[in-house]
mmCIF file of the C-alpha atoms, coordinates in Angstrom:
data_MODEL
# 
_entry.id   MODEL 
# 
loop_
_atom_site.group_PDB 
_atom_site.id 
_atom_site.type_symbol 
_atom_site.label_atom_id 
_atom_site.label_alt_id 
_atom_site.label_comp_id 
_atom_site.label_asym_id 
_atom_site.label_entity_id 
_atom_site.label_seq_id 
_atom_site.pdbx_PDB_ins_code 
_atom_site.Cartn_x 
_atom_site.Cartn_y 
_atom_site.Cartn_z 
_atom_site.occupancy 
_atom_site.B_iso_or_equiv 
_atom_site.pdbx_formal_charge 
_atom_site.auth_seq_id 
_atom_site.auth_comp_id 
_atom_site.auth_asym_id 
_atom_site.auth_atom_id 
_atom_site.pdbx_PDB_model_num 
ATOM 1   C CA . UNK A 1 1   ? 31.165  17.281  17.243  1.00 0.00 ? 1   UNK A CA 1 
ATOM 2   C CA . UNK A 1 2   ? 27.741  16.553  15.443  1.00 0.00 ? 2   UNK A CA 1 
ATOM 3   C CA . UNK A 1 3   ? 26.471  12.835  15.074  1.00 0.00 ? 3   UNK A CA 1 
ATOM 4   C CA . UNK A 1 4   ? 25.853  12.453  11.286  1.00 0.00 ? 4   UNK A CA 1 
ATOM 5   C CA . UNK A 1 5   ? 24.481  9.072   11.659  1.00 0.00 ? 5   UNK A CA 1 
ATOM 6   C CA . UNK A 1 6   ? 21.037  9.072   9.776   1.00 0.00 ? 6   UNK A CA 1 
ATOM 7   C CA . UNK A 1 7   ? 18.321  7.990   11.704  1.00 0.00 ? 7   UNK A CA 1 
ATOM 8   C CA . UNK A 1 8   ? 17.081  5.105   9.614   1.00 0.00 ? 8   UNK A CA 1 
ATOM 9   C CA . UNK A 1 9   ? 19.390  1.734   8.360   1.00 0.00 ? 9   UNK A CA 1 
ATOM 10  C CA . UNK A 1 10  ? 20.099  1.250   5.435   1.00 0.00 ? 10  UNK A CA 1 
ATOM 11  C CA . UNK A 1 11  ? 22.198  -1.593  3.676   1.00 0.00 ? 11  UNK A CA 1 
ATOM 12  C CA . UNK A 1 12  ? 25.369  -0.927  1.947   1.00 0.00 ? 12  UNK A CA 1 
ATOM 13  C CA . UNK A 1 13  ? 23.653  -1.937  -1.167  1.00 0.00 ? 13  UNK A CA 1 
ATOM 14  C CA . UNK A 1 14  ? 20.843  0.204   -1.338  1.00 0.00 ? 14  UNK A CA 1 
ATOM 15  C CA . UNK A 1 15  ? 20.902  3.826   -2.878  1.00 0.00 ? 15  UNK A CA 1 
ATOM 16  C CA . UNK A 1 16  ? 19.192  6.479   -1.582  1.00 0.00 ? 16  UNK A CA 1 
ATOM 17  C CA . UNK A 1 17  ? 19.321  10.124  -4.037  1.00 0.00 ? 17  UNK A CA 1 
ATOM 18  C CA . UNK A 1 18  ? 19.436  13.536  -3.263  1.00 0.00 ? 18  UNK A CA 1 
ATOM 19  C CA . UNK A 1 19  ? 16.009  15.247  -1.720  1.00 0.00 ? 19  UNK A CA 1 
ATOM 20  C CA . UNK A 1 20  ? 14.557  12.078  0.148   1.00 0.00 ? 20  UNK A CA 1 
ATOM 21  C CA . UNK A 1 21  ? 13.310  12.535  3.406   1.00 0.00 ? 21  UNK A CA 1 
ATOM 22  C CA . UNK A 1 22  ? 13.331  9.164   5.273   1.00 0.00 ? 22  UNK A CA 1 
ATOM 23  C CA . UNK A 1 23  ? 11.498  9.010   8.871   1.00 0.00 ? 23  UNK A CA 1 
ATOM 24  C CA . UNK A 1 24  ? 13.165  7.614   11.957  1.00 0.00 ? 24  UNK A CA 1 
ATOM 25  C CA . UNK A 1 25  ? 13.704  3.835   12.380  1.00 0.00 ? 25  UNK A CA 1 
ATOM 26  C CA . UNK A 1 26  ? 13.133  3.202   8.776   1.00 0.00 ? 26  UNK A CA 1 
ATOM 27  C CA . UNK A 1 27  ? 14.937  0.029   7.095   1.00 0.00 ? 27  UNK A CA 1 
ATOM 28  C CA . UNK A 1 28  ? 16.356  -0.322  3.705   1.00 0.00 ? 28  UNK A CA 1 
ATOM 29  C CA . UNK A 1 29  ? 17.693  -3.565  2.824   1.00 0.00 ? 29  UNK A CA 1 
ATOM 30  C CA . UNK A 1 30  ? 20.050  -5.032  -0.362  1.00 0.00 ? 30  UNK A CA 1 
ATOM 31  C CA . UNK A 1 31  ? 19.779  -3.233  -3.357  1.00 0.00 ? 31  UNK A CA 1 
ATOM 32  C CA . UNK A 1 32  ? 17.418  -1.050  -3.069  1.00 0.00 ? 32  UNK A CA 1 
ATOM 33  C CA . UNK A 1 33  ? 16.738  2.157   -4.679  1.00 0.00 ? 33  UNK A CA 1 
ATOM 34  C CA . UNK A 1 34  ? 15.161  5.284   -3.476  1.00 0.00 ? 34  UNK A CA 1 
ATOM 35  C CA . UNK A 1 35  ? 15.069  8.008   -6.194  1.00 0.00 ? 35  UNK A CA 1 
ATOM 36  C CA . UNK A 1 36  ? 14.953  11.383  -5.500  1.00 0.00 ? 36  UNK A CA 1 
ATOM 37  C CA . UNK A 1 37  ? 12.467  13.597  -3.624  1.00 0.00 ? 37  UNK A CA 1 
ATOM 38  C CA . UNK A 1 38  ? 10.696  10.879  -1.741  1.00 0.00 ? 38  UNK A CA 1 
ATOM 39  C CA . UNK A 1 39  ? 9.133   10.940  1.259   1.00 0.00 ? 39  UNK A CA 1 
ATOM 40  C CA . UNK A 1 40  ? 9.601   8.058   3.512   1.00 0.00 ? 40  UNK A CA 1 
ATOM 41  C CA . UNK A 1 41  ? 7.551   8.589   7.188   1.00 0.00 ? 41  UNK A CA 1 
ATOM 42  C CA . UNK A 1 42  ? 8.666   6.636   10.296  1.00 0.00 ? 42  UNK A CA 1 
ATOM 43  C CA . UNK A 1 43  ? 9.602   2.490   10.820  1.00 0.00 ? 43  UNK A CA 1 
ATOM 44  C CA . UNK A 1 44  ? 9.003   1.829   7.436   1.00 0.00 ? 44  UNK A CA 1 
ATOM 45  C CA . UNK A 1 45  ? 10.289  -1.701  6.270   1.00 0.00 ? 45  UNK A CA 1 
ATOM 46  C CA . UNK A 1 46  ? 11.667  -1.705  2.614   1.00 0.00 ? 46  UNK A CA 1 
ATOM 47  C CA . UNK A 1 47  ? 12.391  -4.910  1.402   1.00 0.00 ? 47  UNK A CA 1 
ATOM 48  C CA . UNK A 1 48  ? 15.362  -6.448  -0.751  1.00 0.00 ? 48  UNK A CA 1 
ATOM 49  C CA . UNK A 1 49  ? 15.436  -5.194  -4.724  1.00 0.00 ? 49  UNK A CA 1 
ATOM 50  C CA . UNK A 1 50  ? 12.753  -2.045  -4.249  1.00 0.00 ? 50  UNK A CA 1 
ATOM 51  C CA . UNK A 1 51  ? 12.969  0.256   -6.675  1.00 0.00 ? 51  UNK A CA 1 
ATOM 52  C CA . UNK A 1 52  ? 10.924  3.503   -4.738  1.00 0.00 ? 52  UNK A CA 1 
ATOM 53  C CA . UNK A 1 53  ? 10.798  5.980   -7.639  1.00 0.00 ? 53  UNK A CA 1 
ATOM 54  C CA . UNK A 1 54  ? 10.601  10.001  -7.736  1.00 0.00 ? 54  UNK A CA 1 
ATOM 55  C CA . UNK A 1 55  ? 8.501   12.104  -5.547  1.00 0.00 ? 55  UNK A CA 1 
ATOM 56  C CA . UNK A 1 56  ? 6.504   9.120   -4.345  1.00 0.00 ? 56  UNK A CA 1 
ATOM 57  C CA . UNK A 1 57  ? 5.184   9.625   -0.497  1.00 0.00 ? 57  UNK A CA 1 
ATOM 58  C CA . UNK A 1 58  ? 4.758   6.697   2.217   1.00 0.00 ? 58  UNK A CA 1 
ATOM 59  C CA . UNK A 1 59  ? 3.333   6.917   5.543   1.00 0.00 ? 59  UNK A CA 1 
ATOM 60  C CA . UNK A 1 60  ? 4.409   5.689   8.585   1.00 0.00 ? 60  UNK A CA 1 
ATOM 61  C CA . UNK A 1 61  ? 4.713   1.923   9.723   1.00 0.00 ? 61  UNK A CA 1 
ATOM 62  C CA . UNK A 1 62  ? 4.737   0.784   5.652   1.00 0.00 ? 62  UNK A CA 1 
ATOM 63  C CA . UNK A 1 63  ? 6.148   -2.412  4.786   1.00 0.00 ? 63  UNK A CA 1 
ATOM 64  C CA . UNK A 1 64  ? 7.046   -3.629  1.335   1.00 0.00 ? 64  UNK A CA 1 
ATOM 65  C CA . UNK A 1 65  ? 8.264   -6.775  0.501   1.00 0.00 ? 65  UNK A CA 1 
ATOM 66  C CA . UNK A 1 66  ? 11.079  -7.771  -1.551  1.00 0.00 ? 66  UNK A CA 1 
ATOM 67  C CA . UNK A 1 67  ? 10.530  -6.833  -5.356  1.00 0.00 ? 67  UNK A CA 1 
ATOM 68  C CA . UNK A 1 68  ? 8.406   -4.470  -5.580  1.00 0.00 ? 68  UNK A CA 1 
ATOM 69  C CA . UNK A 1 69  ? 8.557   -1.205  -7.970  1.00 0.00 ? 69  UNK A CA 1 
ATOM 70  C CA . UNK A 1 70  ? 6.147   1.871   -6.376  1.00 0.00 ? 70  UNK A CA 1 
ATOM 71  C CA . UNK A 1 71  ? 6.196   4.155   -9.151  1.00 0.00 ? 71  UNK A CA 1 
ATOM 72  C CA . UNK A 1 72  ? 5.835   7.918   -9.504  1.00 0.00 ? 72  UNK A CA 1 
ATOM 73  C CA . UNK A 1 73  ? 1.924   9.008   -8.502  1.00 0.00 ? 73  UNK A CA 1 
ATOM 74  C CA . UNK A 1 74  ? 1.713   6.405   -5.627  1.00 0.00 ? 74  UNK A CA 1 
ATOM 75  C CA . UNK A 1 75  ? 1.124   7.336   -2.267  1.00 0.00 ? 75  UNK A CA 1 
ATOM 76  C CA . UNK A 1 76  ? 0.724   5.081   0.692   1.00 0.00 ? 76  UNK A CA 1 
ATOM 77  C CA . UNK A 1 77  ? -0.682  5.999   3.588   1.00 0.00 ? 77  UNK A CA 1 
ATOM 78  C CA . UNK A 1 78  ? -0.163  4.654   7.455   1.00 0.00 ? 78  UNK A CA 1 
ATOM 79  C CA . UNK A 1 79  ? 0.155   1.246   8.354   1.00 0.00 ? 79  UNK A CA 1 
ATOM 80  C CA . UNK A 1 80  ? 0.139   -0.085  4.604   1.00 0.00 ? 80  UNK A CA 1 
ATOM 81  C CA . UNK A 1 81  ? 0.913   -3.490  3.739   1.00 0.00 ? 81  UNK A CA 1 
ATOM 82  C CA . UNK A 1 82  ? 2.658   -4.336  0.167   1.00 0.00 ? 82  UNK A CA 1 
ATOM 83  C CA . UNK A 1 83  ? 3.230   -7.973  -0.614  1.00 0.00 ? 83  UNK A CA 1 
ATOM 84  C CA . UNK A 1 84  ? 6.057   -9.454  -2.540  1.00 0.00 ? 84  UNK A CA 1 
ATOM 85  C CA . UNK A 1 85  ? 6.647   -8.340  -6.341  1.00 0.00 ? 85  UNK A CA 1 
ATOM 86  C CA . UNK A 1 86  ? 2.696   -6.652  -6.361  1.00 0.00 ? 86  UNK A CA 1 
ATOM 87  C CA . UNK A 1 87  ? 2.763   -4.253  -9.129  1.00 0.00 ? 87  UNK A CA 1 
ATOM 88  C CA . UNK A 1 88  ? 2.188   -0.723  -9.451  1.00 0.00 ? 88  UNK A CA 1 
ATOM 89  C CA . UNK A 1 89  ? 1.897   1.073   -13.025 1.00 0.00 ? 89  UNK A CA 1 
ATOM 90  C CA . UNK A 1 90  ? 1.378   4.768   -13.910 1.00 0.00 ? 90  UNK A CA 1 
ATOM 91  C CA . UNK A 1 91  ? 0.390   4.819   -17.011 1.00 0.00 ? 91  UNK A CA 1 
ATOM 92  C CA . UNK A 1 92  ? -2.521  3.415   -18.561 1.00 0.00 ? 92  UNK A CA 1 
ATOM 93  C CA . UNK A 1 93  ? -1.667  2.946   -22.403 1.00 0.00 ? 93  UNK A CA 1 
ATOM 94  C CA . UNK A 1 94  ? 2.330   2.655   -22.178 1.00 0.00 ? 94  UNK A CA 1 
ATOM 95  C CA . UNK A 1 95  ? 4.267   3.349   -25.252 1.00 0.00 ? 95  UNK A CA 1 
ATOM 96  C CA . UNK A 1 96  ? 7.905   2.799   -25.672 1.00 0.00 ? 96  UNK A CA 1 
ATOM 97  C CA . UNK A 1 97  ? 8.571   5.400   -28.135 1.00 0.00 ? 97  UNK A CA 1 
ATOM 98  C CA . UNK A 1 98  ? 6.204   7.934   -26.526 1.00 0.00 ? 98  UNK A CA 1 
ATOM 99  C CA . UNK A 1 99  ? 6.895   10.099  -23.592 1.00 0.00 ? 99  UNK A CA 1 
ATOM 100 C CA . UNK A 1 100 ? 4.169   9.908   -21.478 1.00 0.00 ? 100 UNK A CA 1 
ATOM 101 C CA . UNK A 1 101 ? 6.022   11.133  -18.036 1.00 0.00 ? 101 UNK A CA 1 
ATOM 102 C CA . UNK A 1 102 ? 3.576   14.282  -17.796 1.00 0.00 ? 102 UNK A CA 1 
ATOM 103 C CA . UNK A 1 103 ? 0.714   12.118  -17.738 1.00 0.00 ? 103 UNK A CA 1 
ATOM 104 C CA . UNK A 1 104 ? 1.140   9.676   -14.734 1.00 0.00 ? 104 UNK A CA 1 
ATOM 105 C CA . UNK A 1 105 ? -1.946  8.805   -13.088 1.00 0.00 ? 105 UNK A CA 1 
ATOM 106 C CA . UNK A 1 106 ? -2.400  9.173   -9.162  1.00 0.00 ? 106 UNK A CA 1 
ATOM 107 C CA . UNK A 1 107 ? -2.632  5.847   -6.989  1.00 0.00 ? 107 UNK A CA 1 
ATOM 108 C CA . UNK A 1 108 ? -3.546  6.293   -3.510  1.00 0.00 ? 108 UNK A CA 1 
ATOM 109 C CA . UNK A 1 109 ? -3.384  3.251   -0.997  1.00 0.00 ? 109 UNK A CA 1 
ATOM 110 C CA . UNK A 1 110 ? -5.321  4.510   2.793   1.00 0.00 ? 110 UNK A CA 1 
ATOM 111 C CA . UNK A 1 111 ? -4.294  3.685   6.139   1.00 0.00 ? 111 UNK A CA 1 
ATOM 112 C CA . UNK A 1 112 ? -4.344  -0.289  6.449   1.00 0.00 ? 112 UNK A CA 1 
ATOM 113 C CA . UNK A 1 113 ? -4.988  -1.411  3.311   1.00 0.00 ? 113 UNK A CA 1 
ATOM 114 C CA . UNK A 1 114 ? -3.038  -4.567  2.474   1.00 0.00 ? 114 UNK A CA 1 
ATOM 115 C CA . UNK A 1 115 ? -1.656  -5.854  -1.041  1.00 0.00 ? 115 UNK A CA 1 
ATOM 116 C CA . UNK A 1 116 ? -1.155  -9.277  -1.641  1.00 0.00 ? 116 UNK A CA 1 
ATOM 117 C CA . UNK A 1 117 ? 1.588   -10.872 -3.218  1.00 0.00 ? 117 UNK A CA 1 
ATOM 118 C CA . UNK A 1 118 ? 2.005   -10.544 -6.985  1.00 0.00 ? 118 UNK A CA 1 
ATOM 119 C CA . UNK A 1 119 ? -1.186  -8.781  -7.427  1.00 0.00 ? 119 UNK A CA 1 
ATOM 120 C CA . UNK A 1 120 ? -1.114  -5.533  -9.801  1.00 0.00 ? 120 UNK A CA 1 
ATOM 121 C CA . UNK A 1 121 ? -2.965  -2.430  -9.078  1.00 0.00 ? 121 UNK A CA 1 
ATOM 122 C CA . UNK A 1 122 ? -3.643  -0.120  -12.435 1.00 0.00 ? 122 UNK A CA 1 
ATOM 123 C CA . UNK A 1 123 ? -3.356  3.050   -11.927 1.00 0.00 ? 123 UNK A CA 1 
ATOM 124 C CA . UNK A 1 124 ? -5.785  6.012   -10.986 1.00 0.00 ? 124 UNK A CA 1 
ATOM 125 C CA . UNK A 1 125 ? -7.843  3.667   -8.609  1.00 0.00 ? 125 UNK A CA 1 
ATOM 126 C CA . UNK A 1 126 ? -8.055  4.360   -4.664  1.00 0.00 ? 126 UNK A CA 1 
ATOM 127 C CA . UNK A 1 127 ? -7.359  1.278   -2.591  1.00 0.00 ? 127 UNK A CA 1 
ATOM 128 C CA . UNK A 1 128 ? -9.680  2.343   0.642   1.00 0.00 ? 128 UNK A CA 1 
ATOM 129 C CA . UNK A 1 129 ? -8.960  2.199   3.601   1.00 0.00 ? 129 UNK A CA 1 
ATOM 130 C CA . UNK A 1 130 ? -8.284  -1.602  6.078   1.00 0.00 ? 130 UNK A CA 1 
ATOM 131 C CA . UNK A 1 131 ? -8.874  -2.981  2.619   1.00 0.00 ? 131 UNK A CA 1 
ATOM 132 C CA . UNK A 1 132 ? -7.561  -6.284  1.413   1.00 0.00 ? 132 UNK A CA 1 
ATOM 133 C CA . UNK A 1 133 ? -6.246  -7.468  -2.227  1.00 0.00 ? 133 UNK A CA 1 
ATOM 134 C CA . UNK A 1 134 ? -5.984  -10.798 -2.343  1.00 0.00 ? 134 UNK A CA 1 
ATOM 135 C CA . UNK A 1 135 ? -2.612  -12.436 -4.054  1.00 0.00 ? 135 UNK A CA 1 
ATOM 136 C CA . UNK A 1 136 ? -2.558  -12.119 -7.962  1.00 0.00 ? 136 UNK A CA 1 
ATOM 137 C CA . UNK A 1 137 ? -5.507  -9.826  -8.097  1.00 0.00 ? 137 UNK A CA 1 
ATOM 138 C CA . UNK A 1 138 ? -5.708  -7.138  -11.024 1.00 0.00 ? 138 UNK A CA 1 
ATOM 139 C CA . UNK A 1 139 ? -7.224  -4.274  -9.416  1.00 0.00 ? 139 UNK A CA 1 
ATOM 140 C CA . UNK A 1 140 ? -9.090  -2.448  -12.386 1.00 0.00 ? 140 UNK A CA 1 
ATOM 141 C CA . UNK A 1 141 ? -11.063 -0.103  -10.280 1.00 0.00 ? 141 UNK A CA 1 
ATOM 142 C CA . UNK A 1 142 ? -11.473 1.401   -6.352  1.00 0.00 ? 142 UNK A CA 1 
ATOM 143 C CA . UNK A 1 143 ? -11.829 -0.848  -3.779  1.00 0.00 ? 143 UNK A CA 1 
ATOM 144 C CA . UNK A 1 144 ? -13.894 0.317   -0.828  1.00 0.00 ? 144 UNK A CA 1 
ATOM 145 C CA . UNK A 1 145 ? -12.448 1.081   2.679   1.00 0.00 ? 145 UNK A CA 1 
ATOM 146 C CA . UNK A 1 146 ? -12.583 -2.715  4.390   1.00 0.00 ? 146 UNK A CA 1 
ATOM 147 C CA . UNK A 1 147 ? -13.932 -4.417  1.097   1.00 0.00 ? 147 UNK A CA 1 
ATOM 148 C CA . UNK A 1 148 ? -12.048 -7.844  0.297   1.00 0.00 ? 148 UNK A CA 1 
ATOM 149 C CA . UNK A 1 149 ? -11.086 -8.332  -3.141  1.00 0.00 ? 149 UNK A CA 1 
ATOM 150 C CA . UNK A 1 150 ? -9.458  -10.867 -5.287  1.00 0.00 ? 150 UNK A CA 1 
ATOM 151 C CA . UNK A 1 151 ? -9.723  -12.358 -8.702  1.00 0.00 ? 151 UNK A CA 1 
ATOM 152 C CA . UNK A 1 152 ? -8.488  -10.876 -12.164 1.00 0.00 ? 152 UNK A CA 1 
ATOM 153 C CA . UNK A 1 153 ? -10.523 -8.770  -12.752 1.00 0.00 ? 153 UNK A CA 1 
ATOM 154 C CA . UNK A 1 154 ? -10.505 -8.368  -9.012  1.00 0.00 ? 154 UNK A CA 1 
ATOM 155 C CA . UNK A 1 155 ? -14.226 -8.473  -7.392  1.00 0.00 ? 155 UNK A CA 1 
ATOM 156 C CA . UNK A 1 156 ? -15.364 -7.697  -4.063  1.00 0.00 ? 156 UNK A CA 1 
ATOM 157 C CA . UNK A 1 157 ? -15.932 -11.585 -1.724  1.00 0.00 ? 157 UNK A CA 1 
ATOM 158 C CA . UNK A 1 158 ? -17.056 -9.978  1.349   1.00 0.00 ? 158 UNK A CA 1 
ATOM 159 C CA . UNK A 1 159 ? -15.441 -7.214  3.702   1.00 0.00 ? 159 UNK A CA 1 
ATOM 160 C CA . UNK A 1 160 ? -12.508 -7.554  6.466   1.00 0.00 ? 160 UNK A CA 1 
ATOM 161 C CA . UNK A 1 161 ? -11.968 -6.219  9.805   1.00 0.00 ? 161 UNK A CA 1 
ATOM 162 C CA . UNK A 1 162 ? -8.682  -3.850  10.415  1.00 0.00 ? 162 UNK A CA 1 
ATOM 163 C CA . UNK A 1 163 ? -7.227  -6.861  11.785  1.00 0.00 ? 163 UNK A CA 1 
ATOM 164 C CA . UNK A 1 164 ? -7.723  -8.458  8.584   1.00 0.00 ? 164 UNK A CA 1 
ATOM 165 C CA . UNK A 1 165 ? -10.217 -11.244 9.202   1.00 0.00 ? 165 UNK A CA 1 
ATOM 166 C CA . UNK A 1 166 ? -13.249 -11.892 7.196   1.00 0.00 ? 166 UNK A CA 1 
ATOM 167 C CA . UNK A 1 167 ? -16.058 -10.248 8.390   1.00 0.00 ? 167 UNK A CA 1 
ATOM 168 C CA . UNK A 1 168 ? -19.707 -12.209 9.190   1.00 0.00 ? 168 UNK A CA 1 
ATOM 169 C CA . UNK A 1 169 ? -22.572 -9.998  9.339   1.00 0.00 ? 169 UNK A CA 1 
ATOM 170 C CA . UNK A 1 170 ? -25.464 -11.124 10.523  1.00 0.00 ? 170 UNK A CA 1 
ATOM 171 C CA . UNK A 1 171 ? -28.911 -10.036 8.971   1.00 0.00 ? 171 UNK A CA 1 
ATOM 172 C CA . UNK A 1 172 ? -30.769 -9.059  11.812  1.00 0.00 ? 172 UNK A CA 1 
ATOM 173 C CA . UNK A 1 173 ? -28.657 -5.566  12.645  1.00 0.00 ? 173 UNK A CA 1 
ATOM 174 C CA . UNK A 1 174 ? -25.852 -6.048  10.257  1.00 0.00 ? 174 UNK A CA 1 
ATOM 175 C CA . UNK A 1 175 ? -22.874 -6.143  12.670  1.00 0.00 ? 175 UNK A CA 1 
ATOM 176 C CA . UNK A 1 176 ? -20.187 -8.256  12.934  1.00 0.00 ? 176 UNK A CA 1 
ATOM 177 C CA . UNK A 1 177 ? -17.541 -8.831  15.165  1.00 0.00 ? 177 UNK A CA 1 
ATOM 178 C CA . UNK A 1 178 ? -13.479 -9.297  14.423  1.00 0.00 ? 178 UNK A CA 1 
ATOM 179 C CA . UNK A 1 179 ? -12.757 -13.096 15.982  1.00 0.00 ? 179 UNK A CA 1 
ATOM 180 C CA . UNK A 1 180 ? -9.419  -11.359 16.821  1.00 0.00 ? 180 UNK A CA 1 
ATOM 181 C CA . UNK A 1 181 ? -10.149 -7.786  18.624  1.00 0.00 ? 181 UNK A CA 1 
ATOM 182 C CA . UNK A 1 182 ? -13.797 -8.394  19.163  1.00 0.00 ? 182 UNK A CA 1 
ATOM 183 C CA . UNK A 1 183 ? -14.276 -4.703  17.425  1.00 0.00 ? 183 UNK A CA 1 
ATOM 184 C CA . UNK A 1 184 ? -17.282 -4.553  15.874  1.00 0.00 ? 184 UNK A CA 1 
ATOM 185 C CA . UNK A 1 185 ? -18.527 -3.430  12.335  1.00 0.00 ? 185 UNK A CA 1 
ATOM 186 C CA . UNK A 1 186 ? -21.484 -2.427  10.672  1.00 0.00 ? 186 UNK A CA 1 
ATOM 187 C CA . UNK A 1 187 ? -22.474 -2.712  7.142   1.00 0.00 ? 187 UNK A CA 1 
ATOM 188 C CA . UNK A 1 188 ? -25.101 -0.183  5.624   1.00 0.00 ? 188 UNK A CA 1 
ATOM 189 C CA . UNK A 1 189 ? -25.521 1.024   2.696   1.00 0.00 ? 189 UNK A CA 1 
ATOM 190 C CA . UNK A 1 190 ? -22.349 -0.842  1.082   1.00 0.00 ? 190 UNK A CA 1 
ATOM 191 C CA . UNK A 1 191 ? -20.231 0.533   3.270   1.00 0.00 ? 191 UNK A CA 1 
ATOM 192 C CA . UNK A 1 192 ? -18.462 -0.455  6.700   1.00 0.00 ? 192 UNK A CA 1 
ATOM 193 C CA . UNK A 1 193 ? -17.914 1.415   9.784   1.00 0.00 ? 193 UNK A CA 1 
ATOM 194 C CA . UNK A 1 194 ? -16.238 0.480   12.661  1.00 0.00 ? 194 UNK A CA 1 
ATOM 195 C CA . UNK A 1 195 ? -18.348 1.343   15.764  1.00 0.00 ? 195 UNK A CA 1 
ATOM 196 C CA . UNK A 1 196 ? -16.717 3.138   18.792  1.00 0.00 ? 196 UNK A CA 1 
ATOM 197 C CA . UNK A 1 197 ? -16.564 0.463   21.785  1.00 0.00 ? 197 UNK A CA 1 
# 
């Protein structure tokens, strides 16, 4: 006899369509809804009243909080962080009585990157990678791997460490270390790198 338990959890409320592919020791909780054809990679956490729609692909280790929508053109890479009810869209001028399903826009979220609560990304912007959107931001355009943003319009306030913390670079060599790991940064040219220890 074949075992025909799935290998993720999910709650007797939640819905999962045909076509999804859901990664080992995922977790779906109450009524949530993953449409068909997703992609769902390994451990993922999906909170209470998530709505994951059609075709959209998440990495491994995501977590999303309780109501949030990712819409069709979003992908999520590794490790990515979504905060309660944040906001995806797909469309940039939304009309009810047009049908505008052929022209979604692509939203791509890299490895790391958190989103705080209730902030709203608009579509066709890159959220790089380690990056961090503060709570209620309106993210209008990318966001650079490790940049910290918040504010509506959101605006860069500094950059982050992948641990998260605020990063202080001093102006001698322009490194900085994470008060939490110790890893250490450097800033050049407007970008951040993380230098090999």
């Amino acid at each position: 006899m074949t075992d025909t338990t799935p290998p993720y959890f999910a709650h007797e409320t939640a819905v999962i369509d045909g076509g999804c592919q859901i990664g080992e020791g995922t977790k779906i909780w109450h009524f949530s809804h993953i449409m068909p054809d997703c992609v769902i990679g390994k451990r993922c956490n999906i909170g209470q009243n998530v709505v994951v729609s059609p075709g959209v692909v998440l990495g491994e280790n995501v977590k999303i909080q309780n109501n949030v929508s990712v819409y069709s053109g979003v992908i999520c890479e590794d490790d990515v962080f979504l905060g309660p009810s944040m906001v995806f869209t797909n469309v940039l001028n939304p009309r009810s009585a047009i049908n505008r399903r052929g022209e979604y826009q692509k939203t791509l979220v890299q490895k790391g990157a958190s989103i705080g609560a209730n902030a709203t990304v608009v579509c066709g912007n890159t959220i790089g990678a380690y990056a961090l959107v503060g709570a209620g931001a309106v993210v209008t355009k990318d966001v650079p791997p490790y940049a910290l943003v918040y504010g509506n319009p959101s605006r860069q306030h500094g950059w982050v460490s992948e641990a998260g913390h605020k990063l202080q670079f001093s102006n001698e060599n322009n490194i900085a270390s994470c008060p939490e790991t110790g890893e250490q940064y450097r800033l050049e040219n407007n970008s951040v790198t993380k230098l090999s220890i």
